[in-house]
N, C-alpha and C positions, 0 to 999 in steps of 0.2 A: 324763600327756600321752602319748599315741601317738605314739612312733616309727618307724609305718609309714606309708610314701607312696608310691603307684603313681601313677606317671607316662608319659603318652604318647611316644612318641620323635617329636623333632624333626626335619619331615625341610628341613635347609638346600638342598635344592630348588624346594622349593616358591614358585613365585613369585604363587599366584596370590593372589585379594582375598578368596579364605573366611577369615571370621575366626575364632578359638579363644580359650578363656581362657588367659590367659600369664603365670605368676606371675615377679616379680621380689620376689626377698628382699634387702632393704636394709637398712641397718646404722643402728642408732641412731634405730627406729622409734618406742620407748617415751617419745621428745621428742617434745614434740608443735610446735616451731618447725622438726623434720623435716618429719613431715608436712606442716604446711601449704606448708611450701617446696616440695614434690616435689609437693601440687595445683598451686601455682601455675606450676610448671617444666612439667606435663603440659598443661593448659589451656595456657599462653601459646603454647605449641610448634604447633597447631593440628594437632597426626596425634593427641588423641585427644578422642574424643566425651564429655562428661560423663557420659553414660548407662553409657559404655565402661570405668569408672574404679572398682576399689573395693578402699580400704582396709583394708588385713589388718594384723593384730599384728606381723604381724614384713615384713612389706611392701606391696606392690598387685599386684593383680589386673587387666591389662586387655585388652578383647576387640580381639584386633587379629589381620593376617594375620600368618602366620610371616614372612616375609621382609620386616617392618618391625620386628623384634625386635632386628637390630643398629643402626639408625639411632634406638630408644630405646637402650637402652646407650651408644651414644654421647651420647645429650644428658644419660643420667644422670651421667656421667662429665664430662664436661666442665661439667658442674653440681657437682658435689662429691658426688656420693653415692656413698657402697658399698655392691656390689653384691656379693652373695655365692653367689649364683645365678638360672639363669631353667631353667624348665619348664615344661609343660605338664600340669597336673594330669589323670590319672584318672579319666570320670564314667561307673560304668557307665549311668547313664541317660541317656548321649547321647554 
């Protein structure tokens, strides 16, 4: 497995609506009665678009502006999930 990952820095000013991929790494992804929980917690919440959603091995991925990245963390939290991290992956083609 590669253990390199370039990641873009976040900048917490940004207030505006471009959106970005925004990884959250969650804990206890390899159950699969997480996942479903953490779609049906993204869906019900209506900040994210189905199209906008995609599940990764060890978290989700979703295309959203930076500065609705703590108002998820909070619903993941107050949901029960661990959170291990969030980032902004790296593309150099885009």
């Amino acid at each position: 497995m590669n253990k390199i990952l370039l990641i873009n820095r976040l900048n917490p000013d940004d207030i505006s609506e471009e959106k970005h991929k925004i990884f959250f790494m969650i804990g206890d992804m390899k159950n699969p009665e997480t996942e479903d929980r953490l779609i049906d917690v993204l869906h019900n919440s209506n900040l994210i678009e189905p199209q906008d959603l995609v599940l990764k091995y060890n978290g989700v991925e979703l295309y959203i502006a930076i500065k609705h990245i703590p108002v998820i963390i909070k619903l993941l939290c107050d949901n029960g999930f661990l959170i291990y991290g969030v980032y902004h992956p790296y593309n150099p083609e885009g």
